[in-house]
C-alpha positions as a printed NumPy array, in Angstrom:
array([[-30.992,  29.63 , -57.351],
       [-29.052,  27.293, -54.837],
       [-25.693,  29.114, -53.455],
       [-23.506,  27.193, -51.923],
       [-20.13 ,  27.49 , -50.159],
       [-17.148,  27.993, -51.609],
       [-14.939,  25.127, -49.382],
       [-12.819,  26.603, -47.06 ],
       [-13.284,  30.459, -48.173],
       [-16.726,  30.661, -46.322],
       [-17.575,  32.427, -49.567],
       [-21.238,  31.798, -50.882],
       [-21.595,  31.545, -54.867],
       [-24.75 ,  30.518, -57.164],
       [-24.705,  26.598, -58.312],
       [-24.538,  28.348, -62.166],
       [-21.601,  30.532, -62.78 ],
       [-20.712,  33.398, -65.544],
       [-17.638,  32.284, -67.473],
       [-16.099,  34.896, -69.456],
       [-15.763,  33.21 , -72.563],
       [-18.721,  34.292, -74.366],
       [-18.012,  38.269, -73.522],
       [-15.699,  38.161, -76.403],
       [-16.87 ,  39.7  , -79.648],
       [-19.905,  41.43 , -77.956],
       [-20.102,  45.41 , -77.284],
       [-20.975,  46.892, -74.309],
       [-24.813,  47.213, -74.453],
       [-25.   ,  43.456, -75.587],
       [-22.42 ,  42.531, -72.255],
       [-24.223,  44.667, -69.579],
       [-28.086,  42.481, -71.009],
       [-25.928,  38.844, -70.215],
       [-24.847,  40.441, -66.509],
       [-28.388,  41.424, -65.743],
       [-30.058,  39.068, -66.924],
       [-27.856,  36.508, -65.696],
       [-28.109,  38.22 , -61.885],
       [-31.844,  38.657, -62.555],
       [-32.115,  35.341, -62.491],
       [-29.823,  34.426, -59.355],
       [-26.525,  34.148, -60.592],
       [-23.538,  36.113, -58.097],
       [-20.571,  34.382, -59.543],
       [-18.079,  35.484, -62.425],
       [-15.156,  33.674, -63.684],
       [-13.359,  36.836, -66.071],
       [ -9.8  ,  34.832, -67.433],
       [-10.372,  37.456, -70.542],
       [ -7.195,  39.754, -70.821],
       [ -9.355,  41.823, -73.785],
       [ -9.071,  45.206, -72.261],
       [-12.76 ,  45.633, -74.37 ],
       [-14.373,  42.675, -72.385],
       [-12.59 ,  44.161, -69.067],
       [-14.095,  47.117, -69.569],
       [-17.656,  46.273, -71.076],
       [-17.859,  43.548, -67.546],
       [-16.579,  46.589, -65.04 ],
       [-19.251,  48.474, -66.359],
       [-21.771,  46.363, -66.447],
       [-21.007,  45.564, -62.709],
       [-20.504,  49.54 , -61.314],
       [-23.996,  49.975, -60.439],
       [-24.401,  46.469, -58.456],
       [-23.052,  46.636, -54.771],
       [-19.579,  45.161, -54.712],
       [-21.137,  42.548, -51.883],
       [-23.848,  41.306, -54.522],
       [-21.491,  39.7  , -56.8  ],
       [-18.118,  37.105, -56.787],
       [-15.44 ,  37.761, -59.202],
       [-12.975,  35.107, -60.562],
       [ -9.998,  37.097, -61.746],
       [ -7.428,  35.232, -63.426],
       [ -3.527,  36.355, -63.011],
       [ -1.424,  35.664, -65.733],
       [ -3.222,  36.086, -68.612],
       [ -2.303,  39.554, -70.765],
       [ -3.578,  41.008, -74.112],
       [ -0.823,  41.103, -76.799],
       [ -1.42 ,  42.954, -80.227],
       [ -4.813,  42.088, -80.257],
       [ -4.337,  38.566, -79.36 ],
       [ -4.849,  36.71 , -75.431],
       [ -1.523,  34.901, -74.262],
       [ -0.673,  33.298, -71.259],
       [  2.329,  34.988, -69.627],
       [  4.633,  34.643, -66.35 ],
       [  6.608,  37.099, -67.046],
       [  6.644,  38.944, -64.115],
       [  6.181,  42.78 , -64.893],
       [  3.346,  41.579, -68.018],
       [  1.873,  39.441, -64.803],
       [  1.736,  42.359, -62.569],
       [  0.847,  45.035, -65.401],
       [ -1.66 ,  42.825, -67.055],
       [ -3.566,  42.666, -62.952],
       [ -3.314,  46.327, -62.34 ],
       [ -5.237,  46.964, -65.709],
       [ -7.667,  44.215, -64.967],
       [ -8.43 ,  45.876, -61.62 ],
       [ -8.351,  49.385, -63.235],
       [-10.922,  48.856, -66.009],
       [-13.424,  46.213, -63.877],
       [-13.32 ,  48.964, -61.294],
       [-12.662,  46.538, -58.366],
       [-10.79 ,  47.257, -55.316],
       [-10.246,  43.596, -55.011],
       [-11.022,  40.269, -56.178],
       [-12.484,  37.577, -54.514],
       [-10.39 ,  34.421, -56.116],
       [ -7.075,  35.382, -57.713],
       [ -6.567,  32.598, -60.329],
       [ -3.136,  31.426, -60.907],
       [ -4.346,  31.251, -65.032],
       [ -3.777,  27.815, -66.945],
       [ -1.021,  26.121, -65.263],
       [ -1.21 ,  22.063, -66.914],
       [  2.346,  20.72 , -66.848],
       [  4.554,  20.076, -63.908],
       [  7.87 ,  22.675, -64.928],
       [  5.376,  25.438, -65.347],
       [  3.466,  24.919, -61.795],
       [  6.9  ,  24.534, -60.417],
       [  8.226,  27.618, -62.066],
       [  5.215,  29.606, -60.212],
       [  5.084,  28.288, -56.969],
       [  9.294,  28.723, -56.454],
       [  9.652,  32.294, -58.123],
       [  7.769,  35.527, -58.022],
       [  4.433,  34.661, -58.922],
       [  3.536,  33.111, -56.075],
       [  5.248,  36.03 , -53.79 ],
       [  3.45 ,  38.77 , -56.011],
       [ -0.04 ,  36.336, -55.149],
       [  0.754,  36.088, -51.9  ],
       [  1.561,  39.82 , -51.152],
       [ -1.586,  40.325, -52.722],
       [ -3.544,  38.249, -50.831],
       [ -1.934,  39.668, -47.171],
       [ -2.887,  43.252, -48.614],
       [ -6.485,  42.204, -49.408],
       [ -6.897,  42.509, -53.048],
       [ -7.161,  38.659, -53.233],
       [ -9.4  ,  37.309, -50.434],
       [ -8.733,  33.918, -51.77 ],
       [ -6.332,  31.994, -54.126],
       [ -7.137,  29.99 , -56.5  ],
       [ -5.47 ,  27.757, -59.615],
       [ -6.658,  27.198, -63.222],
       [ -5.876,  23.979, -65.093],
       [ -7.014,  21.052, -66.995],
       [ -4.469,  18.148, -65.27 ],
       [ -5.55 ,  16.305, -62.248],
       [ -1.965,  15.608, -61.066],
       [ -1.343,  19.926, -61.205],
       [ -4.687,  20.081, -59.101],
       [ -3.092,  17.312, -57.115],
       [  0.003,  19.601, -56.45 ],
       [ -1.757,  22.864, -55.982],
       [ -3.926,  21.003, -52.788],
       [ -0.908,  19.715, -51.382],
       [  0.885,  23.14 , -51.442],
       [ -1.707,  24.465, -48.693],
       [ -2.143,  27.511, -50.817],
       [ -5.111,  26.976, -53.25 ],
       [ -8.488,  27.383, -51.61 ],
       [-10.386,  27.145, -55.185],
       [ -9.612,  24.819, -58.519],
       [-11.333,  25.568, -61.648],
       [-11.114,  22.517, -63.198],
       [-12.498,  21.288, -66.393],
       [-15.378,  18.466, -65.456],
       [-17.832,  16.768, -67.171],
       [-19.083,  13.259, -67.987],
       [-16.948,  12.906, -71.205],
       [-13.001,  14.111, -70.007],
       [-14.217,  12.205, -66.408],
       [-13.281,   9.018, -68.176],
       [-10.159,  10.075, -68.98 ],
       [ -7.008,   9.551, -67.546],
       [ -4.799,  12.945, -66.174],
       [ -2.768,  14.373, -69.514],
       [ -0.653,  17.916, -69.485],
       [ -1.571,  18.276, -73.001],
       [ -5.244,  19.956, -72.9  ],
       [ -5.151,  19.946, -76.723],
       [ -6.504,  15.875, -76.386],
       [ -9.689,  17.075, -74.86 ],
       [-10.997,  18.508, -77.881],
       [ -9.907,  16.309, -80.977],
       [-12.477,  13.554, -81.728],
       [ -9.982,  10.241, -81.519],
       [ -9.585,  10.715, -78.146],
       [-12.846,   9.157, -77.501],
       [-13.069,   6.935, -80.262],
       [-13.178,   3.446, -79.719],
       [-12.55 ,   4.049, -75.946],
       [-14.391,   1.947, -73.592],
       [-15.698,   3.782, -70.591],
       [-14.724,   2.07 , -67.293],
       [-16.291,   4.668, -64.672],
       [-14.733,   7.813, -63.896],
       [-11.051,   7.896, -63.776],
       [ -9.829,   6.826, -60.694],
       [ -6.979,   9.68 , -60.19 ],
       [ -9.827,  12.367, -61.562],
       [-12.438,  10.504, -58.606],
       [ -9.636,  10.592, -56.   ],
       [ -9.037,  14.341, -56.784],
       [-12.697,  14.978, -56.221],
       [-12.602,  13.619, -53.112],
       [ -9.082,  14.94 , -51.979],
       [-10.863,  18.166, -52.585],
       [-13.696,  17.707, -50.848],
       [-11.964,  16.568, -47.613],
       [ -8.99 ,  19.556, -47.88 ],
       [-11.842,  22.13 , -47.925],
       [-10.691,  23.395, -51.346],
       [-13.545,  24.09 , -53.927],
       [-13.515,  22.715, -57.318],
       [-15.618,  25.308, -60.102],
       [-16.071,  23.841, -63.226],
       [-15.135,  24.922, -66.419],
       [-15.928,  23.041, -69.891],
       [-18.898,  21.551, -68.349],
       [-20.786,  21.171, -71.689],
       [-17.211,  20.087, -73.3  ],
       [-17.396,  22.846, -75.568],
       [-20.73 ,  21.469, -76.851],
       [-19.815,  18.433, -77.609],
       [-22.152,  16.605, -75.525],
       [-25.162,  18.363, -77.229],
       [-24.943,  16.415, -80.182],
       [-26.11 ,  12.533, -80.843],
       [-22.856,  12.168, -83.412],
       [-20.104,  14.141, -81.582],
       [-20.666,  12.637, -78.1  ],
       [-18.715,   9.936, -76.896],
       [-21.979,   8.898, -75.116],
       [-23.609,   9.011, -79.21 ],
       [-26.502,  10.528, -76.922],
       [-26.644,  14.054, -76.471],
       [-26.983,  15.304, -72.993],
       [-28.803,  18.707, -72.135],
       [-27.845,  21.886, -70.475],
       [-29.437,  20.747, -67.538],
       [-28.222,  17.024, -67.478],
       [-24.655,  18.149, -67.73 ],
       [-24.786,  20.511, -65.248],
       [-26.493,  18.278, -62.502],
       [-24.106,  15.957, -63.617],
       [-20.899,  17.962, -62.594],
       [-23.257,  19.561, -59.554],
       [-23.277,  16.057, -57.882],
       [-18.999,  15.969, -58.355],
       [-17.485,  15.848, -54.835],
       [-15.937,  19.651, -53.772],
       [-17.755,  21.002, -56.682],
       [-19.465,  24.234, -55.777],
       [-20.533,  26.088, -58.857],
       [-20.122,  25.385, -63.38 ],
       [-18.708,  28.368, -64.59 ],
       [-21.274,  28.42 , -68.224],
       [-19.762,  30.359, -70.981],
       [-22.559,  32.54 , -72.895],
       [-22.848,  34.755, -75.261],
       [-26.92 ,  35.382, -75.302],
       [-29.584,  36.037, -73.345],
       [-31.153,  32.187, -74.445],
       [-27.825,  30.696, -73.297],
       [-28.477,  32.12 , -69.895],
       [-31.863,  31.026, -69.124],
       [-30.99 ,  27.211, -70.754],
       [-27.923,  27.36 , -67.701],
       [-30.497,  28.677, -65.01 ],
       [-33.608,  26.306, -66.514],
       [-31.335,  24.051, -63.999],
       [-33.173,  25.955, -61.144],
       [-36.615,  24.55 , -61.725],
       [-35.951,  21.395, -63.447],
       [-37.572,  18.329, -62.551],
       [-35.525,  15.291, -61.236],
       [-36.347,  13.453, -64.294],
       [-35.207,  16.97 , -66.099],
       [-31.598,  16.303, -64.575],
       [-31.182,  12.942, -64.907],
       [-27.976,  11.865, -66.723],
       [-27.89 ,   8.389, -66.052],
       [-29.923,   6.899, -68.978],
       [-27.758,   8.528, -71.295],
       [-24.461,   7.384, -69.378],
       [-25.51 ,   3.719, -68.725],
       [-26.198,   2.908, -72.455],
       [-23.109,   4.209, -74.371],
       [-22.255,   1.834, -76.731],
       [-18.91 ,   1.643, -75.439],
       [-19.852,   1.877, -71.627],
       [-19.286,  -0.537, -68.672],
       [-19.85 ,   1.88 , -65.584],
       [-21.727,  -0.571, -64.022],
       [-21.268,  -0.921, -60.054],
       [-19.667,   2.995, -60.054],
       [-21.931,   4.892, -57.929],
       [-22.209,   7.839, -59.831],
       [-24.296,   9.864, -57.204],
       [-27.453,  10.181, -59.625],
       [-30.061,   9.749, -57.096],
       [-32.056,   7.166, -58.612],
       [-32.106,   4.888, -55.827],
       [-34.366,   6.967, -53.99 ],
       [-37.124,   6.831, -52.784],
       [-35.872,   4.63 , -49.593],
       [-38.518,   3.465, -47.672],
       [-36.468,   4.208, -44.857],
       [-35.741,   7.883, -45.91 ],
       [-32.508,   7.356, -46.117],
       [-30.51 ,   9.553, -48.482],
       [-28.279,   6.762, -50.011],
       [-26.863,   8.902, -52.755],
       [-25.617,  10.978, -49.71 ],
       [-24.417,   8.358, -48.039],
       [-22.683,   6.751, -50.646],
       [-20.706,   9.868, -51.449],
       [-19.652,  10.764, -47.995],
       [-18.343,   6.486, -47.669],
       [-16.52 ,   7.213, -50.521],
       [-15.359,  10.64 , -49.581],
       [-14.043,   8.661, -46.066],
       [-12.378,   5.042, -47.837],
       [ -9.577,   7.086, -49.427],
       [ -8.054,   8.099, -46.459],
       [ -6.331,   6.044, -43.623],
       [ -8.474,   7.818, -40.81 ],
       [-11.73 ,   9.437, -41.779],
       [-11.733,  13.108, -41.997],
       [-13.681,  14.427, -39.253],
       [-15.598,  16.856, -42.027],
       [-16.844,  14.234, -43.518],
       [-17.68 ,  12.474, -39.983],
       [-19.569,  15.498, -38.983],
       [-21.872,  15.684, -42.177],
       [-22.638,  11.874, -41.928],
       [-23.669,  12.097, -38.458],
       [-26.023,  15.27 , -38.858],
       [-27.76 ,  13.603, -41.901],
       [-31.172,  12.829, -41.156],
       [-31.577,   8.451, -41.412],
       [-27.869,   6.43 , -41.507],
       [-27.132,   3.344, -43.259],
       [-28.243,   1.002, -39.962],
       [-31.587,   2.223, -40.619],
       [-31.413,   0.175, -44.126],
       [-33.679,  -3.123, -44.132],
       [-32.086,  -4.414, -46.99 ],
       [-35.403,  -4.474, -49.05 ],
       [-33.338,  -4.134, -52.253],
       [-35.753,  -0.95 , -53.882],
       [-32.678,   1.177, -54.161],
       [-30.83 ,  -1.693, -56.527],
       [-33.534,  -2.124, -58.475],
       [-33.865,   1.914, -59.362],
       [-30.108,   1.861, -59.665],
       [-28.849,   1.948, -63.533],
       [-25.288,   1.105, -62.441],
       [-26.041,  -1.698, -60.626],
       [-24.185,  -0.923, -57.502],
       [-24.473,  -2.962, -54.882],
       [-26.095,  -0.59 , -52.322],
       [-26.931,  -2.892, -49.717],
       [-22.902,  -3.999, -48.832],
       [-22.8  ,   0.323, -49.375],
       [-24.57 ,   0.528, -46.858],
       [-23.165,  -2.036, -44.572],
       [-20.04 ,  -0.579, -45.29 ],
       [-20.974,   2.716, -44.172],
       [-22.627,   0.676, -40.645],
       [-18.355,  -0.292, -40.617],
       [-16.691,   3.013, -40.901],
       [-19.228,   5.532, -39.201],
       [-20.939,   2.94 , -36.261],
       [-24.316,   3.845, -37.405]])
């Protein structure tokens, strides 16, 4: 399993993620075989949005006899169980009720990202970041029963405002080839009806959903994924907007190799769900690869987007142009380059004035980016 670091948090957290929706309709015996299994195989991270006391108490369980430093927990604020039904509150004594129990019955003394649940229009993250939500968080967070504070939502423009408040170390954020292409929208409901994507011509990612990435990446706030396999829509050949299905595997590499992105959050709700997620671990390059299925939608002209897929390599020069493609990018949106993103240029091992302009790279490349003025651009903005 690769771990890598949540952003700014210093916290370390398996590429492949436990999301909580498939711990709904499952008793306890059936829960506790998804945890271990799922840690058996590598997995430290846990994103639990579920207000069902049941799944609260099946996951707390499951987790007691694992050392409290083994495992990351993703605990959602906000969300509360009402006559047998989730809702999304912020009411402030159901917000603060609903968190004690959650605490109580997953027998945690804290929680390592507080998530500020579903927030996708503009009046509602207002709302919470100007009354006592945000206090409540906050107290928590001095206290120590949030190390870190985080915000869920579908919108780019609300993960826009949550990285400009200074608050938010961690975004889950719903990523994956298909909503990529779309433009920001508070109404989530679009994501999953079937004419959004009809008839649409893919241009590349979204700028303001590529910008966000990169925002991200340069703030030090971490983006975890949710929806990564668009609710399974991009398994099948007729309900993909690709009309290609993608894998497990090729839509997780896919979101891995987003900008800030540290970990995909997979739903699952059996053992052969897991290991499909953590197949990701030994897959081949060829395994992962997205690209083919990207680059000939019918209704696809992503051409000249570098999309970060890695087939330009091998350089004969060594040089990790996927790498150094991302980190250009990561630097052009800003007036003044970030000195992050200066420091992981420079300690890369070959730099874009190595390139000899032999062309390999745009040959391999199914967008058809022009790596070689990449490259020269890179030559520009870092002086080597």
């Amino acid at each position: 399993m690769e771990y890598r670091v949540l952003g700014r948090t210093g916290i370390k957290v398996s590429t492949i993620g436990l999301g909580g929706g498939g711990l709904e309709n499952i008793d306890a015996v059936a829960c506790e075989a998804i945890i271990d299994c799922a840690f058996a195989e590598g997995v430290n991270f846990l994103d639990i949005y579920n207000s069902n006391p049941e799944v609260r108490s099946n996951v707390g369980k499951a987790l007691s006899k694992y050392p409290r430093d083994s495992f990351v927990i993703q605990g959602h604020l906000c969300s509360v169980w009402d006559n047998g039904q989730y809702r999304r509150t912020r009411d402030f004594n159901e917000v603060v009720g609903a968190f004690e129990d959650f605490l109580r019955r997953m027998q945690l003394d804290y929680v390592d990202i507080g998530m500020l649940h579903y927030v996708d229009d503009q009046k509602d993250f207002d709302n919470i970041f100007t009354g006592e939500i945000i206090t409540y968080a906050k107290e928590l967070k001095a206290k120590g029963v949030i190390k870190s504070l985080g915000i869920s939502t579908h919108n780019p423009d609300i993960a826009f405002s949550a990285v400009e408040t200074g608050l938010i170390d961690v975004i889950l954020f719903s990523i994956n080839a298909a909503y990529d292409m779309l433009p920001a929208n508070e109404d989530v409901n679009i994501l999953f009806e079937e004419s959004t994507f009809k008839d649409r011509i893919y241009e590349g990612i979204d700028p303001k959903r590529n910008r966000l990435y990169q925002t991200c990446s340069n703030a030090g706030v971490a983006l975890t994924v949710m929806k990564g396999y668009a609710a399974g829509v991009l398994f099948s050949d007729q309900a993909s907007p690709f009309a290609k299905a993608l894998t497990p595997v090729q839509c997780l590499h896919y979101c891995l190799t987003r900008p800030a992105v540290a970990s995909v959050m997979v739903g699952v709700a059996n053992l052969q769900e897991i290991l499909a997620a953590t197949a990701y671990n030994t897959a081949s390059n060829k395994e992962k690869d997205y690209s083919e299925v990207l680059v000939s939608a019918p209704r696809s002209t992503l051409h000249g987007h570098c999309m970060y897929c890695g087939h330009c390599a091998p350089c004969p020069e060594k040089i990790d142009i996927a790498l150094v493609n991302k980190y250009l990018d990561l630097a052009l949106i800003q007036a003044d380059v970030p000195e992050t993103v200066k420091n992981h240029y420079a300690v890369l091992d070959h730099h874009a004035h190595e390139c000899i302009a032999c062309g390999s790279c745009m040959k391999n490349c199914p967008f058809a980016v022009n790596v070689i003025d990449k490259m020269k651009q890179a030559v520009k903005l870092f002086g080597h």
